[in-house]
NUBA-145169 format. One line per field, with one value per residue (C-alpha): y, x, z; residue in one letter. Coordinates in nm, 2 decimals, padded with zeros to 4 digits. Layout:
# residues N
c2 = [Y; ...]
c1 = [X; ...]
c3 = [Z; ...]
res = [a; ...]
END
This chain:
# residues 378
c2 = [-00.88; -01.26; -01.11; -01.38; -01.25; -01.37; -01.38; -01.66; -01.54; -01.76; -01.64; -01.58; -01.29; -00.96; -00.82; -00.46; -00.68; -00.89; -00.62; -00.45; -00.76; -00.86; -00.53; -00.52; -00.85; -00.76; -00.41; -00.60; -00.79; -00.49; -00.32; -00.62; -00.83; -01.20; -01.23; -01.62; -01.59; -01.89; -01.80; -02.08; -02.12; -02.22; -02.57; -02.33; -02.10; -02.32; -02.08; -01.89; -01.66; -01.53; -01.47; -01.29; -01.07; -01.01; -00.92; -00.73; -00.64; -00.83; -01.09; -01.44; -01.35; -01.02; -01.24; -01.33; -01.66; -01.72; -02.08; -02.12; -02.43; -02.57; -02.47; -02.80; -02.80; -02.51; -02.38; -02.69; -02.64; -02.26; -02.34; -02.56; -02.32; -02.08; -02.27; -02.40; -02.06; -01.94; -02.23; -02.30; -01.97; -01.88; -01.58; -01.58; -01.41; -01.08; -01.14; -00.97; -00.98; -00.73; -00.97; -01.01; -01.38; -01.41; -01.19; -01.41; -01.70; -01.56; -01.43; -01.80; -01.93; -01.75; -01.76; -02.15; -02.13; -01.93; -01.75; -01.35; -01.31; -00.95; -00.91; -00.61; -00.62; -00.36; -00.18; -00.09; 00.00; 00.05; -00.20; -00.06; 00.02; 00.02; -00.18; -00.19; -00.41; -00.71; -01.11; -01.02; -00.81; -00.58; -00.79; -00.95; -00.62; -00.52; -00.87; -00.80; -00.47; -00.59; -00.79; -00.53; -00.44; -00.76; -00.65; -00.53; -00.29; -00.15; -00.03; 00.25; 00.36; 00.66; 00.91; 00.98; 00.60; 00.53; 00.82; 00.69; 00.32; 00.42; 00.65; 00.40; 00.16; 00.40; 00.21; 00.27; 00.03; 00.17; 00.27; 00.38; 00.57; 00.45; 00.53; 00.26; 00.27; 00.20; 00.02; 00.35; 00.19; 00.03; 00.36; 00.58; 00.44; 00.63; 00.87; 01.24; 01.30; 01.65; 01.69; 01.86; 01.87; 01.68; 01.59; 01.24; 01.17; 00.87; 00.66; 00.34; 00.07; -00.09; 00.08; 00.06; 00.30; 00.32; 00.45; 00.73; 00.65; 00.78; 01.09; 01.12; 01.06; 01.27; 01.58; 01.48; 01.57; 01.92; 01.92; 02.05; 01.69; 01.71; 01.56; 01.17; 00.95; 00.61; 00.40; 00.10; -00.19; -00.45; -00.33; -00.48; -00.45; -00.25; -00.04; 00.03; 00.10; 00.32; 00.55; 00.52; 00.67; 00.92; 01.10; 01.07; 00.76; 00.90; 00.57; 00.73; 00.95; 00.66; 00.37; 00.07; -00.13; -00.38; -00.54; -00.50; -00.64; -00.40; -00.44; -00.30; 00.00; 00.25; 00.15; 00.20; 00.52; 00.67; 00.83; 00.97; 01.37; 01.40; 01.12; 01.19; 01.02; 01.05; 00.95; 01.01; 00.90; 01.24; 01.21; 00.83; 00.64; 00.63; 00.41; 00.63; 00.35; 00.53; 00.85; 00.71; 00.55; 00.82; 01.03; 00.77; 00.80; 01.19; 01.22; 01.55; 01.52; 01.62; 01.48; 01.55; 01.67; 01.40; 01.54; 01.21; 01.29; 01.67; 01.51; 01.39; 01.63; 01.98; 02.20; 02.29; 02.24; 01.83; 01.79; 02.01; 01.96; 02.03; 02.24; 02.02; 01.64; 01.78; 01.69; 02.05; 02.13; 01.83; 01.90; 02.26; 02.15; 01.90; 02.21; 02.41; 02.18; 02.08; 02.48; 02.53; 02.33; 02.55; 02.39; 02.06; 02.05; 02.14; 01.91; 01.64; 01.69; 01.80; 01.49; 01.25; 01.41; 01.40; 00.98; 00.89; 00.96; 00.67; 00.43; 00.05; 00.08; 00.40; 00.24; -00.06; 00.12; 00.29; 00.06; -00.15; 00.12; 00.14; -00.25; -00.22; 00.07; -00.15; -00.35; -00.72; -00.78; -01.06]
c1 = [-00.30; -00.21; -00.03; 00.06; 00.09; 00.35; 00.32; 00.26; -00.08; -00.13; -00.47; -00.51; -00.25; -00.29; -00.04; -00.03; 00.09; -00.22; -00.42; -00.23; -00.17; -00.54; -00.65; -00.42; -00.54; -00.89; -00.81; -00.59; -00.91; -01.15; -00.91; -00.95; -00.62; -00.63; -00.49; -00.34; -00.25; -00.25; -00.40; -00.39; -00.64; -00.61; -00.82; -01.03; -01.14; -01.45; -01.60; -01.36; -01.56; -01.70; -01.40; -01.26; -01.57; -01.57; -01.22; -01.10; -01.42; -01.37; -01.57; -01.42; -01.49; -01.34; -01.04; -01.04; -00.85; -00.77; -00.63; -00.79; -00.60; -00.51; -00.21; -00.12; 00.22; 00.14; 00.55; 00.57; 00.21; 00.30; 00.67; 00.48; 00.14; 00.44; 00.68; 00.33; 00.27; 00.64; 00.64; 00.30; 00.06; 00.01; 00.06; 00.35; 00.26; 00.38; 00.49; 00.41; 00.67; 00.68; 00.90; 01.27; 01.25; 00.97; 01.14; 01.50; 01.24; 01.09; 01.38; 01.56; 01.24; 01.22; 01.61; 01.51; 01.20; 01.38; 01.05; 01.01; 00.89; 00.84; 00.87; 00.76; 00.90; 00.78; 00.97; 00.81; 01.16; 01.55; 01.78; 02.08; 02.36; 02.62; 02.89; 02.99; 02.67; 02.74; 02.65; 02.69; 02.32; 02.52; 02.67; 02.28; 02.13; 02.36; 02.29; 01.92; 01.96; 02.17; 01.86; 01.67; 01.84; 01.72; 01.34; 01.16; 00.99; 01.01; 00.71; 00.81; 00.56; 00.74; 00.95; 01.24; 01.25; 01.31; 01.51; 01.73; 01.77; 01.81; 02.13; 02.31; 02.26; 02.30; 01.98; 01.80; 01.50; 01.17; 00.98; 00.72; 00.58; 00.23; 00.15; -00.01; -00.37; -00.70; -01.07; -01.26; -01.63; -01.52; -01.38; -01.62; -01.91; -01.79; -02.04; -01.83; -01.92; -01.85; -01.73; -02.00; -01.84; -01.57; -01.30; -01.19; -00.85; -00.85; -00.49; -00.51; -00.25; 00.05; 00.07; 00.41; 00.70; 00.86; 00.55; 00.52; 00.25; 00.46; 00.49; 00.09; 00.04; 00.23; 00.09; -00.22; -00.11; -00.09; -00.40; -00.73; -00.97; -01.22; -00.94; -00.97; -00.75; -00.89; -00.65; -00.72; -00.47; -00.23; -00.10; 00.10; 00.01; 00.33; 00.28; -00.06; 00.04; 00.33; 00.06; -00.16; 00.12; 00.23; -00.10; -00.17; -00.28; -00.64; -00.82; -01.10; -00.90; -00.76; -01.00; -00.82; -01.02; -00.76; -00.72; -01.02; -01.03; -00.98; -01.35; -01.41; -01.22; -01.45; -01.74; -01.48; -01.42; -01.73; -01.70; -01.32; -01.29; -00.94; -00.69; -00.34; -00.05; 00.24; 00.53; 00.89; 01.09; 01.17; 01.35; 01.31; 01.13; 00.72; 00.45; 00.16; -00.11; -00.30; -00.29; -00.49; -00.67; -00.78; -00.83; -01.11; -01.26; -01.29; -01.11; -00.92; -00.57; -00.30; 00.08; 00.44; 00.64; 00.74; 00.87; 00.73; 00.36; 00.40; 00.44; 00.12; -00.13; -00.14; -00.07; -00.38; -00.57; -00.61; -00.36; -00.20; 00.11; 00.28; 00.62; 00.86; 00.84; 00.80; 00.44; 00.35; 00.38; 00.21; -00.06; -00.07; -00.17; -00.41; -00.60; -00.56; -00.80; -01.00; -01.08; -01.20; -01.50; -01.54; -01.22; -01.30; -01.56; -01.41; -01.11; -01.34; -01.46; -01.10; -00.99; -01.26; -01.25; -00.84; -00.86; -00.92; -00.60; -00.54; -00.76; -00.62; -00.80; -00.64; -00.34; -00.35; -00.49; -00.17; 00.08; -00.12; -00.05; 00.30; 00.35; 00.22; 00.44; 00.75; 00.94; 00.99; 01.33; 01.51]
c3 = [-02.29; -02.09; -01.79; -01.51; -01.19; -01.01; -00.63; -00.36; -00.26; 00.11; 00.26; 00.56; 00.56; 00.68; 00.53; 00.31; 00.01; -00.01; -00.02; -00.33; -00.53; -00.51; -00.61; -00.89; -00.99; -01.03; -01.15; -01.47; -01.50; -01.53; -01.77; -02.03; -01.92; -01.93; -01.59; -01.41; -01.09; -00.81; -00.46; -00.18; 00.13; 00.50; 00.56; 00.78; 00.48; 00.39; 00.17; -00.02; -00.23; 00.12; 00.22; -00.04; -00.03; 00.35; 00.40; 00.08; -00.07; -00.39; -00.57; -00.68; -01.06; -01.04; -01.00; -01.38; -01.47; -01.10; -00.98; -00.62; -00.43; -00.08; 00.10; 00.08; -00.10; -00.19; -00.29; -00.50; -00.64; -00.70; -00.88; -01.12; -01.21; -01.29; -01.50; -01.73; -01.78; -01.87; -02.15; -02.19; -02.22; -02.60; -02.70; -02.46; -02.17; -01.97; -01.58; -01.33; -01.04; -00.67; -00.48; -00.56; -00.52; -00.81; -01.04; -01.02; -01.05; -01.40; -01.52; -01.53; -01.65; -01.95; -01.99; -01.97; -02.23; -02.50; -02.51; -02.56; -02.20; -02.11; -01.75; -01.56; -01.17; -00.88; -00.67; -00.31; -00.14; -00.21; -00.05; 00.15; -00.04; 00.24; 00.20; 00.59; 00.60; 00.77; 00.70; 00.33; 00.33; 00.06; -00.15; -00.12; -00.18; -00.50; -00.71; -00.66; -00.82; -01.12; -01.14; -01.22; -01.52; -01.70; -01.63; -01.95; -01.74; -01.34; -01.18; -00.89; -00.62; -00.57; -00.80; -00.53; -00.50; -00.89; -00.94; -00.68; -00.77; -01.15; -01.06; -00.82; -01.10; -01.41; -01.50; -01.89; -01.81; -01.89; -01.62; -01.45; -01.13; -01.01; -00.63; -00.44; -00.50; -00.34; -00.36; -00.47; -00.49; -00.15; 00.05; -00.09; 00.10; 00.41; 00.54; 00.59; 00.95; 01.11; 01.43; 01.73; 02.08; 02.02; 01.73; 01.63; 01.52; 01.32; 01.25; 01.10; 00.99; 01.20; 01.53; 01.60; 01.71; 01.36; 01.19; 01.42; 01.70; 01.97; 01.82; 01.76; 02.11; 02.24; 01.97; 02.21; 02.53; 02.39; 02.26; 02.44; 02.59; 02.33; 02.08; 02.07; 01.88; 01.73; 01.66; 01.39; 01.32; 01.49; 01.85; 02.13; 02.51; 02.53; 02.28; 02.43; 02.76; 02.69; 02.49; 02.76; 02.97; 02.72; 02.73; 03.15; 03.12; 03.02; 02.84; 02.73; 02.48; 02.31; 02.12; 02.03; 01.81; 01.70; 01.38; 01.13; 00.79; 00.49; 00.41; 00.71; 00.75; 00.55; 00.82; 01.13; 01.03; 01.02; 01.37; 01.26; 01.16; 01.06; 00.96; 01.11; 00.91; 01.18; 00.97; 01.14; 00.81; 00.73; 00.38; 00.35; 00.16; 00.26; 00.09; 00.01; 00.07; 00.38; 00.24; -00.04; 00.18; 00.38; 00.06; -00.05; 00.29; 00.21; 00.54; 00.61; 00.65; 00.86; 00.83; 00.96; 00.66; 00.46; 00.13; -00.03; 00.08; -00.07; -00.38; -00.38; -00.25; -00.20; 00.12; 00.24; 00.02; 00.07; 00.44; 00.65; 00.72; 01.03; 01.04; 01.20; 01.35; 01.66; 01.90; 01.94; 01.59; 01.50; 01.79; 01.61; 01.25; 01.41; 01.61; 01.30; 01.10; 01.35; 01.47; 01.09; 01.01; 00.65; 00.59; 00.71; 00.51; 00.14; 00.25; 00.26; -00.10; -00.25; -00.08; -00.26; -00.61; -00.60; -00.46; -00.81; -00.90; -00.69; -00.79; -00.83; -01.17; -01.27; -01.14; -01.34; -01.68; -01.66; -01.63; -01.92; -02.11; -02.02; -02.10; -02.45; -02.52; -02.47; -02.69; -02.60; -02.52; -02.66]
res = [x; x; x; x; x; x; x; x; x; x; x; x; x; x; x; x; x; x; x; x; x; x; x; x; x; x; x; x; x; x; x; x; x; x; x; x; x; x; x; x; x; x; x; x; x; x; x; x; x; x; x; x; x; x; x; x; x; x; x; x; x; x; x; x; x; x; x; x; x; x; x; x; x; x; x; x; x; x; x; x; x; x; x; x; x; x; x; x; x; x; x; x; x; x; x; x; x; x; x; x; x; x; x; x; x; x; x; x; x; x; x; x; x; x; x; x; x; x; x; x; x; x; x; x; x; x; x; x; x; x; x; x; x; x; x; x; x; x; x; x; x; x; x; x; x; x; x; x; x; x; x; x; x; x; x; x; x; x; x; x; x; x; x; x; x; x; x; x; x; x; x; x; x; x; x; x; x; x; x; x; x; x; x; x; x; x; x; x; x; x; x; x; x; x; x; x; x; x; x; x; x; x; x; x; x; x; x; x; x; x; x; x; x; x; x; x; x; x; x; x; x; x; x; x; x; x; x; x; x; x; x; x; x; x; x; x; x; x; x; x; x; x; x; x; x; x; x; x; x; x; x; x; x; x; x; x; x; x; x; x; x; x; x; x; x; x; x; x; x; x; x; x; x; x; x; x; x; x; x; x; x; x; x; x; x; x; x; x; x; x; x; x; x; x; x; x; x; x; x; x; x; x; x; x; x; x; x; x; x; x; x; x; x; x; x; x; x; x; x; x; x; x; x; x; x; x; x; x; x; x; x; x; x; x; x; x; x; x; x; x; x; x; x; x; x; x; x; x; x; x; x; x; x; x; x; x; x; x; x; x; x; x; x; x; x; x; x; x; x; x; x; x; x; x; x; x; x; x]
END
């Protein structure tokens, strides 16, 4: 299978998306796909195969049929590596698109070739749907779903989030749920530590308001001093301080360690006893890419309860989930799991043995398979 895949890969980036297109890059590759895809460097990325295996873990080869170039003119660069491979590629080739601006892009290019292009498009979130939206964001919003229709195939990281885009749009494309995945060989490394006289709380990703760090720190305050809470990822000095002041403005219960490259994370970890996944989007939409994370890690688990997440492990048996998105009840579940080491313990195995599920390559085997089993549409 030829698969091009379709995104503007600009390294440096630190962004989530880099991470899971790469991934799925070299997880096509180790599946048997003939994957093109174009990824441009900074001037100050000298050597680019040690960069790719410092920060994501991931070798240049792994990359397959890879074009590797300078981010000099690098939109005009990428606009032409595409069009080639729309008219060019022989057997004619499938396309791989996750941002709306790449699937209009291959869409009129293989309207433009005449060429039976399948194109498979990935959906990470739903766009609003009210029309009271303002500066014409709906009427945006709604011509980027009808463009959805003309994919051969959609790709849904959740099942809520398909079934809900398919009914607004009475939608009959083919597709497919496959959760965000996660560098098995990579994660796995992590040594299962068990807490002694204290516990660590590990959380990891954007620390911001919206993905529920406010709400983890104060779950802390209610929770005895031998709780500590490491926090990994991007932060602001005022989102720092007003944590710091949320919990008494005690700095040795909170480790900042700032932003750490995903190669890096399994090693940061190593100190962490539970993972907490604070999320305060109640019945909205939630990308599962920490939790599989943290599975991989053979981290224990504790989360608010997201109806999303309890569709993807089991209560109790790998998370604990607190009753309500309130801090005690949070701080409750958290003291829960960390009073039971027996528990702790089996967690941390359930939760490596069920990360598979989650691998990128068990992610990208089955949409492979989903590919083939579609009909090109003319």
């Amino acid at each position: 299978m030829n698969i091009v895949y379709a995104k503007k890969f600009r390294l440096p980036d630190r962004a989530a998306n880099m991470i899971q297109g790469l991934n799925m890059v070299a997880s096509f590759v180790k599946n048997g796909a003939l994957v093109n895809s174009l990824i441009s460097f900074a001037d100050e990325i000298s050597d680019r195969s040690f960069y790719l295996q410092k920060t994501y873990g991931l070798s240049e080869n792994s990359l397959g049929n890879s074009t590797f170039i300078s981010k000099r003119a690098r939109g005009l660069r990428y606009s032409m590596w595409l069009t080639r491979c729309i008219f060019g590629q022989s057997p004619a080739p499938v396309v791989f698109t996750r941002e709306n601006t790449e699937l209009r892009k291959a869409l009129l290019l293989r309207f433009l070739s005449r060429r039976p292009i399948q194109i498979i498009h990935e959906v990470h979130k739903i766009p609003s749907f009210d029309p009271s939206d303002k500066c014409n964001n709906h009427r945006k919003n709604n011509n980027i779903l009808k463009k959805l229709s003309q994919a051969n195939g959609l790709i849904f990281i959740d099942e809520d989030l398909r079934d809900r885009v398919l009914a607004k749009l009475n939608l009959k494309t083919p597709s497919l749920v496959a959760p965000s995945g996660v560098n098995i060989a990579a994660f796995s490394s992590r040594y299962a530590a068990l807490p002694s006289s204290e516990i660590v709380l590990g959380y990891f990703g954007n620390i911001t308001e919206e993905k529920g760090i406010f709400l983890l720190a104060d779950a802390l305050r209610y929770l005895p001093k031998k709780y500590r809470l490491k926090c990994v990822g991007r932060v602001t000095s005022e989102t720092r301080t007003e944590m710091l002041r949320r919990i008494g403005n005690d700095p040795q219960r909170i480790n900042f360690t700032g932003y750490l490259n995903p190669a890096d994370l399994p090693n940061a970890m190593s100190d962490v006893h539970i993972s907490v996944i604070p999320s305060i989007s109640h019945n909205k939409f939630l990308s599962p890419l920490k939790l599989a994370e943290s599975l991989a890690l053979g981290l224990p688990i504790v989360c608010t309860p997201v109806e999303h997440l309890k569709r993807l492990v089991q209560k109790d048996k790998h998370a604990i989930f607190a009753n309500s998105f309130h801090p005690q009840d949070l701080a409750n579940a958290i003291s829960k799991l960390g009073n039971a080491p027996d528990t702790l313990s089996q967690m941390s195995i359930e939760n490596r043995a069920h990360a598979q599920l989650f691998s990128w390559d068990a992610r990208a085997r089955h949409i492979i398979e989903f590919i083939k089993s579609l009909s090109v549409r003319r």
